[in-house]
ZADO-1210 file (C-alpha; in nm, 4 decimals, padded with zeros to 6 digits):
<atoms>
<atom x="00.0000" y="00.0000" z="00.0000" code="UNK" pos="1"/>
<atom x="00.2772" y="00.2313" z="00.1111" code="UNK" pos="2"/>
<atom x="00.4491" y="00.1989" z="-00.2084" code="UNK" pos="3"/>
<atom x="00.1768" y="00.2611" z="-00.4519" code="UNK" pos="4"/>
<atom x="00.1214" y="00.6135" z="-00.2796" code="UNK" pos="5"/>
<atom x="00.4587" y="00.6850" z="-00.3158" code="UNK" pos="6"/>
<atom x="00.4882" y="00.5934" z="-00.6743" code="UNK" pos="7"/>
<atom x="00.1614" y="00.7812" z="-00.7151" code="UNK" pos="8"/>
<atom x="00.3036" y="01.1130" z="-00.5600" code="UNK" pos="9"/>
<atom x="00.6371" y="01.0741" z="-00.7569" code="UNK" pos="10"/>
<atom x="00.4579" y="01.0565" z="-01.1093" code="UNK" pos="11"/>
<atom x="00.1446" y="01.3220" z="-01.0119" code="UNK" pos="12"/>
<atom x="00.4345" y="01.5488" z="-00.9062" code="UNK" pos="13"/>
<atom x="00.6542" y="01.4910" z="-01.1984" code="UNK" pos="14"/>
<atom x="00.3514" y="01.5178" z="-01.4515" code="UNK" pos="15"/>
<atom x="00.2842" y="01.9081" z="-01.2082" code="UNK" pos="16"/>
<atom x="00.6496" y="01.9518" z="-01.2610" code="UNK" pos="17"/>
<atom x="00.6591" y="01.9156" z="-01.6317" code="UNK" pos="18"/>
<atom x="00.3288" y="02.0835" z="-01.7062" code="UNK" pos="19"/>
<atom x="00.4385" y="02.4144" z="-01.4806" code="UNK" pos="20"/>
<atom x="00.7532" y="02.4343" z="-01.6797" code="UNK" pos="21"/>
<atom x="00.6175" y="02.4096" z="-01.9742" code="UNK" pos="22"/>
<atom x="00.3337" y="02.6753" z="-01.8897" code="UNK" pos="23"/>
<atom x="00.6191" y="02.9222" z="-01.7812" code="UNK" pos="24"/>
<atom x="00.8076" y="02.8600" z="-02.0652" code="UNK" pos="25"/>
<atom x="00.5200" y="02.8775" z="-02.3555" code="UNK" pos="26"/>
<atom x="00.3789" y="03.2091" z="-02.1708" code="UNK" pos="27"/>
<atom x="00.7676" y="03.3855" z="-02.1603" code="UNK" pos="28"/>
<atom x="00.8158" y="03.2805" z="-02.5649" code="UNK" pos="29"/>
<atom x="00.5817" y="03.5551" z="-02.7048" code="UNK" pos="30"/>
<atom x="00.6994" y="03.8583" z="-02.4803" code="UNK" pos="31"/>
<atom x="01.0943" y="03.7209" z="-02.4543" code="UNK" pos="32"/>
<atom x="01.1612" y="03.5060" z="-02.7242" code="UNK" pos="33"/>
<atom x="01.2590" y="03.1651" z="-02.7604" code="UNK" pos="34"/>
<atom x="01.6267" y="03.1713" z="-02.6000" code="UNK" pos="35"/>
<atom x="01.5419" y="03.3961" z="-02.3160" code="UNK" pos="36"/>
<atom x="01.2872" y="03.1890" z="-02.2480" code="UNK" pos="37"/>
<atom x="01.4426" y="02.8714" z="-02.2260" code="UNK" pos="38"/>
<atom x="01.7251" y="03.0517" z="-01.9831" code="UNK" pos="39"/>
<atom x="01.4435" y="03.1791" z="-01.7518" code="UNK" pos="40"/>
<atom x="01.2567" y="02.8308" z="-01.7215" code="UNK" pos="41"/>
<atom x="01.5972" y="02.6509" z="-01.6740" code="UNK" pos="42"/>
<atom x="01.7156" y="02.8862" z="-01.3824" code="UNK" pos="43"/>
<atom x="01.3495" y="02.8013" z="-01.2195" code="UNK" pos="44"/>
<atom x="01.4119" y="02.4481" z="-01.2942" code="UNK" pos="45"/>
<atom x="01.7599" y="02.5084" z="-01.1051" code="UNK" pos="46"/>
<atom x="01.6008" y="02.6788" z="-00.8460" code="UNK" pos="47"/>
<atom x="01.4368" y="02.3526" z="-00.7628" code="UNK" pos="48"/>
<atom x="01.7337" y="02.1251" z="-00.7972" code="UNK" pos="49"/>
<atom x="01.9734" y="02.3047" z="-00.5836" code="UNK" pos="50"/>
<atom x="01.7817" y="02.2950" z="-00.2695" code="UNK" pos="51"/>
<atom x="01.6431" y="01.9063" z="-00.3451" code="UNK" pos="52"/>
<atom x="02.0286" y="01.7892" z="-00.3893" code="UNK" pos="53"/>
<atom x="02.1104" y="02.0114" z="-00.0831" code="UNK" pos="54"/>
<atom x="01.8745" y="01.8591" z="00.1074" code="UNK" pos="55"/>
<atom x="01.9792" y="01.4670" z="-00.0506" code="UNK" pos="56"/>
<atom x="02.2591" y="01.5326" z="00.1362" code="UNK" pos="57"/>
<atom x="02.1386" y="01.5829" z="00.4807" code="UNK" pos="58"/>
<atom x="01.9733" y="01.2097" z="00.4365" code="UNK" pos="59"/>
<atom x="02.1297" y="00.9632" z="00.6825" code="UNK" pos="60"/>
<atom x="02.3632" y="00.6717" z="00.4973" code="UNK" pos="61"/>
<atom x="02.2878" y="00.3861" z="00.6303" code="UNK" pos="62"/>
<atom x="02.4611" y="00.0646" z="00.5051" code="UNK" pos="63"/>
<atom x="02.2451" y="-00.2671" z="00.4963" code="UNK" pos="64"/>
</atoms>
């Protein structure tokens, strides 16, 4: 049961992630252009990473 929900968050939060990046991106085109664009959703998509890897790090290793 446990893993279901979590496989269900990861791919409903992925599919979010994907459709939010793609709205920012397809709204900036038409005031920005393409490249500018692309540089502004990829520094939000950064923005995300950095603190999630951060984070990552702070996990406990545990060896099994």
């Amino acid at each position: 049961m446990g893993s279901g929900v979590m496989t269900t968050t990861q791919q409903a939060a992925m599919a979010l992630g994907v459709a939010a990046l793609g709205s920012l991106f397809l709204a900036l085109v038409p005031g920005s252009g393409m490249r500018d664009a692309l540089v502004v959703t990829l520094l939000v998509q950064l923005a995300g990473v950095v603190p999630t890897v951060l984070m990552s790090l702070r996990l406990p290793r545990v060896l099994a």
